[in-house]
DSSP file (Angstrom, degrees, kcal/mol; ACC not computed):
  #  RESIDUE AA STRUCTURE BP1 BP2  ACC     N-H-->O    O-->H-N    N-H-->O    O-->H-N    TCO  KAPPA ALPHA  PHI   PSI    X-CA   Y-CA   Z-CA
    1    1 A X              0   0    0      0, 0.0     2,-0.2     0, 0.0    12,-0.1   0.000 360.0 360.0 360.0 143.2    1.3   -4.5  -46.2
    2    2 A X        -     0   0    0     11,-0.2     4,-0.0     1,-0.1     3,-0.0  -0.618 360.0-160.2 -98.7 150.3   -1.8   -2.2  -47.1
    3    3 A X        +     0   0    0     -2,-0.2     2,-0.5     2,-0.0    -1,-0.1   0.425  56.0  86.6-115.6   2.1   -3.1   -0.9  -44.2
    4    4 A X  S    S-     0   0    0      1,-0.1     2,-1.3     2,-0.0    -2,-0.1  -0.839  90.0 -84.7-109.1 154.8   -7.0    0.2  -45.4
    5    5 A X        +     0   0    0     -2,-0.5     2,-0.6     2,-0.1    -1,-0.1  -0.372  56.4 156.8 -44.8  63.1   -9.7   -1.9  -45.5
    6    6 A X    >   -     0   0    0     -2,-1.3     3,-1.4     1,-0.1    -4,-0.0  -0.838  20.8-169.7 -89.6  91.1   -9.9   -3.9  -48.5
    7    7 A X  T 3  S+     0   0    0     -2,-0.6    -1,-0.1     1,-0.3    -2,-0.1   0.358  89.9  67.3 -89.1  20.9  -12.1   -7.6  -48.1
    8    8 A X  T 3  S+     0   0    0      2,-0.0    -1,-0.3     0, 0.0     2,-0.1   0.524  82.9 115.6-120.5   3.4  -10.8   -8.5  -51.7
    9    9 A X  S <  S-     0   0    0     -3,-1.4     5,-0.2     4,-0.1    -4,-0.0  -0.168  70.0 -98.9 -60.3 153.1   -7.2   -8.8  -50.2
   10   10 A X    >>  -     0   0    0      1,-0.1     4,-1.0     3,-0.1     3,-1.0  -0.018  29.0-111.8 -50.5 163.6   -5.0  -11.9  -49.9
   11   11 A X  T 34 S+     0   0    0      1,-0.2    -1,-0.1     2,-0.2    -2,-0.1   0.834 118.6  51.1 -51.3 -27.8   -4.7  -13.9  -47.0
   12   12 A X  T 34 S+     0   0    0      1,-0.2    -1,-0.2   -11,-0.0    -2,-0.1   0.778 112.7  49.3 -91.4 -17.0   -0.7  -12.5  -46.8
   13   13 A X  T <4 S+     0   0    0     -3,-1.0    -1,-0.2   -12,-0.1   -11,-0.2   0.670  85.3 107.3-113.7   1.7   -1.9   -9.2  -47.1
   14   14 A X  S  < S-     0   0    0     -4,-1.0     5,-0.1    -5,-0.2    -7,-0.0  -0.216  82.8 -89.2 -58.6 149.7   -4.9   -8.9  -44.4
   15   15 A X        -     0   0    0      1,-0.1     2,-0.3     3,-0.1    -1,-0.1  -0.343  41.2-125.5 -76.0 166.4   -4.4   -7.0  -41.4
   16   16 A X     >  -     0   0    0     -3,-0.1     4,-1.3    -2,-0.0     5,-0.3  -0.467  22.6-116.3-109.7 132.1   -2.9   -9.2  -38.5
   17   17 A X  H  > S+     0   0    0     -2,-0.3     4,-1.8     2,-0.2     5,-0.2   0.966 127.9  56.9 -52.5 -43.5   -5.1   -9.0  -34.9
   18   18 A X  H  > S+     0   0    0      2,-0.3     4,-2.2     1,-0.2     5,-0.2   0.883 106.0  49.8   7.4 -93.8   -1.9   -7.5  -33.9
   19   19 A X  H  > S+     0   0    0      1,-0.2     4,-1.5     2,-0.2    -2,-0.2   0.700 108.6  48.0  30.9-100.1   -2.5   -5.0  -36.7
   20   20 A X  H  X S+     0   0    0     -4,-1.3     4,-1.2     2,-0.2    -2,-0.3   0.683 107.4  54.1 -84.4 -57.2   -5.5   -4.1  -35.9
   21   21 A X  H  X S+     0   0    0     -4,-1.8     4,-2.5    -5,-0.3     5,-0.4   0.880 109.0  44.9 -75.1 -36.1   -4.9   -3.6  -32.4
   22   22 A X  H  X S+     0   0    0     -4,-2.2     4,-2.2    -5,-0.2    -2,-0.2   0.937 107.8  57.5 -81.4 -30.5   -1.9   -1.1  -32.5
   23   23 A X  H  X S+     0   0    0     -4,-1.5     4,-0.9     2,-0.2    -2,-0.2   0.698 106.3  47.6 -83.5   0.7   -3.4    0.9  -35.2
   24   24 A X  H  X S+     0   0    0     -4,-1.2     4,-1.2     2,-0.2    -2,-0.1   0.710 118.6  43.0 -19.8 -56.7   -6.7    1.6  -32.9
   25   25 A X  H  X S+     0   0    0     -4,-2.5     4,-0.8     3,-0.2    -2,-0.2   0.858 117.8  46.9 -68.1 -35.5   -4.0    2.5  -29.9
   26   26 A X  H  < S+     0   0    0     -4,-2.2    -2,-0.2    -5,-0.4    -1,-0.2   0.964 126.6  29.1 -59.3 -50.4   -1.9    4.5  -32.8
   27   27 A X  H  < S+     0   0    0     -4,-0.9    -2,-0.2     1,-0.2    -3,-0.2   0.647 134.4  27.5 -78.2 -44.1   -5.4    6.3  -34.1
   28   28 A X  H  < S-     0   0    0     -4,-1.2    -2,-0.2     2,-0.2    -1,-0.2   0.451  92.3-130.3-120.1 -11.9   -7.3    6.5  -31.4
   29   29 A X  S  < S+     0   0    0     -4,-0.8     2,-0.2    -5,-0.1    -4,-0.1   0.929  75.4  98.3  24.1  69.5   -4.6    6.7  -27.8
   30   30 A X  S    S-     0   0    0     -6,-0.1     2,-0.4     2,-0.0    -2,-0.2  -0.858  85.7-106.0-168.7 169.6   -6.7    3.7  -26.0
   31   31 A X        -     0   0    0     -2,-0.2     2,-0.3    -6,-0.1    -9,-0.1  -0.728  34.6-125.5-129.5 115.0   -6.4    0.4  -25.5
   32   32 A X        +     0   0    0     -2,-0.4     3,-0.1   -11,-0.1    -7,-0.1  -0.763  32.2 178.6 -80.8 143.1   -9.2   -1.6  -27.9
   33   33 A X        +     0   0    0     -2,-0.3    22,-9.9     1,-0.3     2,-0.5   0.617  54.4  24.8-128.4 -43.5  -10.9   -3.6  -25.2
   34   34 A X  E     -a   55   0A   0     20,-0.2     2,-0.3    22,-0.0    -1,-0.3  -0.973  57.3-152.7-134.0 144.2  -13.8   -5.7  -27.3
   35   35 A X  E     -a   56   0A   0     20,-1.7    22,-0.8    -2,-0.5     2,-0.1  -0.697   7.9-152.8 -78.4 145.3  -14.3   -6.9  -31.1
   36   36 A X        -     0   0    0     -2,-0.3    22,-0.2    20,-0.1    20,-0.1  -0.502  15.2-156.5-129.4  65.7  -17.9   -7.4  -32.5
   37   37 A X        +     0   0    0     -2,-0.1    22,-1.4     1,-0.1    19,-0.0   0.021  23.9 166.1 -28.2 118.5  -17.3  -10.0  -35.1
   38   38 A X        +     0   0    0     20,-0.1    23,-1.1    22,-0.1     2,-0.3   0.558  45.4 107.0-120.9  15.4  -20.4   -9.8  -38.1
   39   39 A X  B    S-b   61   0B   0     21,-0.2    20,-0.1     1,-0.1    23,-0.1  -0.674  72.6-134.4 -96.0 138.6  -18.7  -11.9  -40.7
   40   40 A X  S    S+     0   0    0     21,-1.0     2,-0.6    -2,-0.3    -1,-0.1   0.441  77.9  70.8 -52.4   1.1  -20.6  -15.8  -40.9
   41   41 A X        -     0   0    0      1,-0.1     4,-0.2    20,-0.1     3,-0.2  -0.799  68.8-147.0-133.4 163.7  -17.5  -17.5  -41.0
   42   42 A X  S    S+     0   0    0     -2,-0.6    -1,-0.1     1,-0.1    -2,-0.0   0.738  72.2  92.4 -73.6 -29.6  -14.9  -18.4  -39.1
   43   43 A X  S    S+     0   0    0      1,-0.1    -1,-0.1     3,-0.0     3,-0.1   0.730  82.8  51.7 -69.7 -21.7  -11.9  -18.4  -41.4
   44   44 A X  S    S+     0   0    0      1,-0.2     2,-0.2    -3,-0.2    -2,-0.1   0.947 122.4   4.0 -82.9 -74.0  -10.1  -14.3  -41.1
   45   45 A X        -     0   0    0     -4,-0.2     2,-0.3   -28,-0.0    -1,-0.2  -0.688  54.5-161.9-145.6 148.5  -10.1  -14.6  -36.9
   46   46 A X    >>  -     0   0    0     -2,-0.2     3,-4.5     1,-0.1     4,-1.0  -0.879  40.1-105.8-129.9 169.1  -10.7  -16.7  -34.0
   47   47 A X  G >4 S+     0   0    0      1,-0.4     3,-2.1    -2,-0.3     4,-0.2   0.940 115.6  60.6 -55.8 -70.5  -11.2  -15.5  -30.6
   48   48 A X  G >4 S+     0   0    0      1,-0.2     3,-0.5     2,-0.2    -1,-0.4   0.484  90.2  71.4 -40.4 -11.5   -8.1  -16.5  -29.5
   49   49 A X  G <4 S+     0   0    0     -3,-4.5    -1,-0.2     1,-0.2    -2,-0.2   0.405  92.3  56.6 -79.5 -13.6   -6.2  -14.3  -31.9
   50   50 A X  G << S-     0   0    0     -3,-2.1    -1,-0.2    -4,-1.0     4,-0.2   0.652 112.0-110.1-115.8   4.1   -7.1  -11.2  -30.3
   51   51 A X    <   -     0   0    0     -3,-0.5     3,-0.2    -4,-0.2    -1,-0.2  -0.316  32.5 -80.0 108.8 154.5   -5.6  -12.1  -26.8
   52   52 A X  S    S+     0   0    0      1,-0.2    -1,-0.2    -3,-0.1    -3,-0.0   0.766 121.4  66.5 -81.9 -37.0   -7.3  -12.8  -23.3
   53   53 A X  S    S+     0   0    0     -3,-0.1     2,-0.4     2,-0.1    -1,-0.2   0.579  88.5  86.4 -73.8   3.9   -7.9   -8.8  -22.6
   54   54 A X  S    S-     0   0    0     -3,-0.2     2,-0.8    -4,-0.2   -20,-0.2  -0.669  75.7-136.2 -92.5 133.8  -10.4   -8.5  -25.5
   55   55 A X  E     -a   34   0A   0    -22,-9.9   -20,-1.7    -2,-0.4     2,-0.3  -0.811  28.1-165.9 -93.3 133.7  -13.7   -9.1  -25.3
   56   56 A X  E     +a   35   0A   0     -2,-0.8     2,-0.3   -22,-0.3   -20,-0.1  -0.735   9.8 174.8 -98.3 122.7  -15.0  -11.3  -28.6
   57   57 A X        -     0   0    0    -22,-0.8     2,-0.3    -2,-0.3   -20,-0.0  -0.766  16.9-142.2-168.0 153.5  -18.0  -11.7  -29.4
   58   58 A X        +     0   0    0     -2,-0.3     2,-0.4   -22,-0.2   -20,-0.1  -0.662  20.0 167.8-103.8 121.9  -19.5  -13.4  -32.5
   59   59 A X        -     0   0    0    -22,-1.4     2,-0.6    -2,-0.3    -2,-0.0  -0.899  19.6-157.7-137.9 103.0  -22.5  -12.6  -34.7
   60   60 A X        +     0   0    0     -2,-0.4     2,-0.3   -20,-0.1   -21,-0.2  -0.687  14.4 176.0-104.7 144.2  -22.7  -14.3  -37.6
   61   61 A X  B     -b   39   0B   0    -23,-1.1   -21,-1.0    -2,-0.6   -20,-0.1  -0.826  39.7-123.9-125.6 140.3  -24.8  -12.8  -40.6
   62   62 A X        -     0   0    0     -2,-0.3   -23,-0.1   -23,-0.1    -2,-0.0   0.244  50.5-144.9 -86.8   3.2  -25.1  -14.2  -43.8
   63   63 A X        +     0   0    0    -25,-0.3    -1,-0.1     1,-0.2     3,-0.1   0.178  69.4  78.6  50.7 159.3  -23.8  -10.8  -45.7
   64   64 A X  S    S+     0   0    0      1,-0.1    -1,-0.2    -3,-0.0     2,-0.2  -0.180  91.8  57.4 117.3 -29.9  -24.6   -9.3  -48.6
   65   65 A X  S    S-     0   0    0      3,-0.0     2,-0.6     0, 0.0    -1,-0.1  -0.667  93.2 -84.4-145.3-179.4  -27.9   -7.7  -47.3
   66   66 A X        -     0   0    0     -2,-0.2     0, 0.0     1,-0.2     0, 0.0  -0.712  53.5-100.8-123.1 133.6  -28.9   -5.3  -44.6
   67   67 A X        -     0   0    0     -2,-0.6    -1,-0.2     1,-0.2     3,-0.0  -0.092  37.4-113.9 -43.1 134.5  -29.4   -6.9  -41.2
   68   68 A X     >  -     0   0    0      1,-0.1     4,-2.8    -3,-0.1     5,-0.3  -0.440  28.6-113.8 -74.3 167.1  -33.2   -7.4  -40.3
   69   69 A X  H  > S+     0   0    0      2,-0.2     4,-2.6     3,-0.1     5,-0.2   0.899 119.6  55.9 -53.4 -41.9  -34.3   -5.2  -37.2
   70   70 A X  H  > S+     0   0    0      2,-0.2     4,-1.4     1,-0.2    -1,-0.1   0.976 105.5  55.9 -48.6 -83.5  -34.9   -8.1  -35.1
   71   71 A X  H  4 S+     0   0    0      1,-0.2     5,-0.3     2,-0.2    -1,-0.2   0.806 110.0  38.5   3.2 -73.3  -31.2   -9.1  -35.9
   72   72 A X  H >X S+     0   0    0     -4,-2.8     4,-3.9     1,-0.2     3,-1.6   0.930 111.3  66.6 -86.8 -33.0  -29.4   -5.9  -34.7
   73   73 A X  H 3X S+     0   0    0     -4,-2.6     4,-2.1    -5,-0.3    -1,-0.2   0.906 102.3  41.4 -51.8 -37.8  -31.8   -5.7  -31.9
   74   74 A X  H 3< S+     0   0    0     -4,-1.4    -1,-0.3    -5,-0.2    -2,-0.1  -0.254 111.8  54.5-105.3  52.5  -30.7   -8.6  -30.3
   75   75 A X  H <> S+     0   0    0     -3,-1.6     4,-4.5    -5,-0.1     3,-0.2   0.119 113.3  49.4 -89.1 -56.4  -26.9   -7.8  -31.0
   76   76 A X  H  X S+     0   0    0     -4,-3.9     4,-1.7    -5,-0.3    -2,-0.2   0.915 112.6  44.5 -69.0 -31.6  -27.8   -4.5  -29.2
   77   77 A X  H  < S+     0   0    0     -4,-2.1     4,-0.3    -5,-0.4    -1,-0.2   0.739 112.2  49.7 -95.1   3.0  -29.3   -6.1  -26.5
   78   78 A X  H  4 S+     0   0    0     -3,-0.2     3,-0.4     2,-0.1    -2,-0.2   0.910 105.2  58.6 -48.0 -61.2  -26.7   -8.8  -25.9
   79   79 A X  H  < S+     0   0    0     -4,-4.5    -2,-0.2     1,-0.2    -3,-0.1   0.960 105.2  49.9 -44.7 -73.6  -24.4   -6.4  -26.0
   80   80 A X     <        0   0    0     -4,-1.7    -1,-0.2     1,-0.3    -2,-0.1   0.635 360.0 360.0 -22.8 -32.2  -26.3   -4.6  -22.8
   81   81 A X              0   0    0     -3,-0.4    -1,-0.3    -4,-0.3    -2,-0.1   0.724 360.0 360.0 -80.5 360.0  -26.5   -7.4  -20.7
């Protein structure tokens, strides 16, 4: 399995939640605690895939173009609250 960041890989070869969470603890020696989903869709991951100790949380963006201000302002102040 390739392990860098590729969005034109196959389904069989995308990183795992799993994955994802042991190389962060491998890379980084901590425990990833929240995901900030930015992708519009639903189909790579659902909430549940990453486990009760994670915090999820879902912002979906239409890609392709650069976020208004507005946009990432009320991410950032979501996030805060």
């Amino acid at each position: 399995m390739k392990k860098d960041f590729n969005p034109y890989y196959q389904p069989h070869e995308r990183l795992t939640c799993r994955d994802v969470k042991n190389r962060y603890k491998k890379e980084h020696k901590m425990q990833l605690t929240s995901v900030f989903d930015l992708t519009n869709t639903n189909k790579y991951y659902d909430q549940k895939d990453w486990g009760d100790n994670i915090n999820y949380f879902k912002y979906k963006h239409g890609g392709k173009n650069v976020p208004s201000e507005g946009w990432l302002t009320g991410i950032t102040r979501s996030i805060y609250e």
